[in-house]
mmCIF file of the C-alpha atoms, coordinates in Angstrom:
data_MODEL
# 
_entry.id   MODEL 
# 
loop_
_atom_site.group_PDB 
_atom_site.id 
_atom_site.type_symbol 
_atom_site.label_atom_id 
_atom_site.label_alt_id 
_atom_site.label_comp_id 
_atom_site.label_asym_id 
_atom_site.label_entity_id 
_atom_site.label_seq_id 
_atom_site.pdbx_PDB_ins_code 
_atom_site.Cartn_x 
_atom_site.Cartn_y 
_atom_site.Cartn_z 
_atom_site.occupancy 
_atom_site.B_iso_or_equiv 
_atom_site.pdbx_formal_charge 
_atom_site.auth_seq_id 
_atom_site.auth_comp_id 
_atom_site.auth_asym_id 
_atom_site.auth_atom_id 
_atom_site.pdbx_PDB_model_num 
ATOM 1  C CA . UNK A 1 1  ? 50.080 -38.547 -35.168 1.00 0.00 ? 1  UNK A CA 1 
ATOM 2  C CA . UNK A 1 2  ? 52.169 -38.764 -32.027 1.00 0.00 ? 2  UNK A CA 1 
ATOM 3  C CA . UNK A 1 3  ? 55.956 -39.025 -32.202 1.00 0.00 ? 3  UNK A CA 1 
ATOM 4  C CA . UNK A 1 4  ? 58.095 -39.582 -29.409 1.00 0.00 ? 4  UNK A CA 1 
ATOM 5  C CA . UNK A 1 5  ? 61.551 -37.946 -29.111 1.00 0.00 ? 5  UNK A CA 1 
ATOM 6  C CA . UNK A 1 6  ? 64.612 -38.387 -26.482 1.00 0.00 ? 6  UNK A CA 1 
ATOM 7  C CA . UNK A 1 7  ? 64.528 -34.975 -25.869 1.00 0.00 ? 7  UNK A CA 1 
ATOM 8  C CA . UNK A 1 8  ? 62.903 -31.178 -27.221 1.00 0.00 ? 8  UNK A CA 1 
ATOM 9  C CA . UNK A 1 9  ? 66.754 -31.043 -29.237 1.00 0.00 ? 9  UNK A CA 1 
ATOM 10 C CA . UNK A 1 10 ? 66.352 -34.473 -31.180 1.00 0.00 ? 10 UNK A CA 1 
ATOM 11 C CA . UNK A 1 11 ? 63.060 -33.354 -32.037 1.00 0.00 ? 11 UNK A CA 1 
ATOM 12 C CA . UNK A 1 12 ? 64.606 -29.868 -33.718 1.00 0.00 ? 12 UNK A CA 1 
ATOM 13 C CA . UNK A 1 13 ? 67.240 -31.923 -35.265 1.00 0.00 ? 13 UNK A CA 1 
ATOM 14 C CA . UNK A 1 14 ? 64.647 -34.156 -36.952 1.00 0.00 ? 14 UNK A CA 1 
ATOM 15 C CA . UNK A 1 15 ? 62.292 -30.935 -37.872 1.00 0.00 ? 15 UNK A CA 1 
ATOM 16 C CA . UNK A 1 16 ? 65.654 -28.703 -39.155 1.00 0.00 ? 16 UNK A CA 1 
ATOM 17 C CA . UNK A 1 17 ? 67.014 -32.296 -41.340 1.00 0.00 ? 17 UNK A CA 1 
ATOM 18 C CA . UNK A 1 18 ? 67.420 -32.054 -44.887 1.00 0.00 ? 18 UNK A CA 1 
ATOM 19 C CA . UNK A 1 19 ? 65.605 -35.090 -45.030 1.00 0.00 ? 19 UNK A CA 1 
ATOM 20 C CA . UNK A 1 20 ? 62.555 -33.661 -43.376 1.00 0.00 ? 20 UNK A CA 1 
ATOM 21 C CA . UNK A 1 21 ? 62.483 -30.871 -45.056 1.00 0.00 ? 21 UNK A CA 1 
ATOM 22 C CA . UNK A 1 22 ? 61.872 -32.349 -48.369 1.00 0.00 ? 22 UNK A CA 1 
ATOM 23 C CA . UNK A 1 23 ? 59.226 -33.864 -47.241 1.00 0.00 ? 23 UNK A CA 1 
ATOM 24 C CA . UNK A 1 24 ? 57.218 -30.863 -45.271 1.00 0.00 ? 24 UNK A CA 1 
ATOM 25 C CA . UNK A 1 25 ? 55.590 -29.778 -48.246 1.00 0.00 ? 25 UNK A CA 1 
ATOM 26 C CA . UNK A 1 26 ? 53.611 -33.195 -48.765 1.00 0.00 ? 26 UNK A CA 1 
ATOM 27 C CA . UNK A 1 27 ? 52.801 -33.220 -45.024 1.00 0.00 ? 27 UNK A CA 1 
ATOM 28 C CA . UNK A 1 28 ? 51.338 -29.897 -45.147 1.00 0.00 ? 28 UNK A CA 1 
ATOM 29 C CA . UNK A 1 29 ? 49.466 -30.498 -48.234 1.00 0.00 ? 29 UNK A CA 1 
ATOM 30 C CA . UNK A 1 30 ? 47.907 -33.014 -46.787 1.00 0.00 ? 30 UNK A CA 1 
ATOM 31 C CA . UNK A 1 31 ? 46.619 -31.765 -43.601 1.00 0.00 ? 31 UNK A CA 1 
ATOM 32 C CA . UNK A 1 32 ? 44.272 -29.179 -42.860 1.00 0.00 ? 32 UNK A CA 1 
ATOM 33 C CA . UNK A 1 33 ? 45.914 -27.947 -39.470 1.00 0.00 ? 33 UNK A CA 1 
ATOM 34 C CA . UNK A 1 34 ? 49.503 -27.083 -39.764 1.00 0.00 ? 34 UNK A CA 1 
ATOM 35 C CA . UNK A 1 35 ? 50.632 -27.002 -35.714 1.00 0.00 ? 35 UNK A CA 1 
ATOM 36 C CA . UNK A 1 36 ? 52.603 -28.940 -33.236 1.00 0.00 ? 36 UNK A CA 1 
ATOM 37 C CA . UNK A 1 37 ? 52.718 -29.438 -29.909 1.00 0.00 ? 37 UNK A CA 1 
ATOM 38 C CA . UNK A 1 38 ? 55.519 -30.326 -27.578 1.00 0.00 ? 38 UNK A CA 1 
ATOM 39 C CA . UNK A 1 39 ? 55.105 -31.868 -24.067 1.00 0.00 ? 39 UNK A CA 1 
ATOM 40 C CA . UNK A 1 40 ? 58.225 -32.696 -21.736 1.00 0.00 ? 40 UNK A CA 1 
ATOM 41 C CA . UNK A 1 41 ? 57.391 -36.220 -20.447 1.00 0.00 ? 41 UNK A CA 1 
ATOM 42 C CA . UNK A 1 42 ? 57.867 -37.198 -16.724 1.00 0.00 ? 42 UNK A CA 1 
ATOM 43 C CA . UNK A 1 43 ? 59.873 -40.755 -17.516 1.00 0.00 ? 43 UNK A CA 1 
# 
């Protein structure tokens, strides 16, 4: 999966939500690699 984000703070916000996080369980359940990456784009 590849999300996109404004910037390396929006995607923190989304990862620290409260919304997100009561999800994170699932998404880890049902993967067998837990990682991310992050790459600054060159827009």
């Amino acid at each position: 999966m590849v999300l996109q984000f404004e910037s390396k703070e929006k995607a923190k916000e989304l990862y620290e939500s409260g919304e997100y996080q009561a999800v994170i369980g699932k998404r880890l359940r049902a993967t067998s690699k837990h990682f991310a990456i992050l790459v600054q784009g060159t827009r």
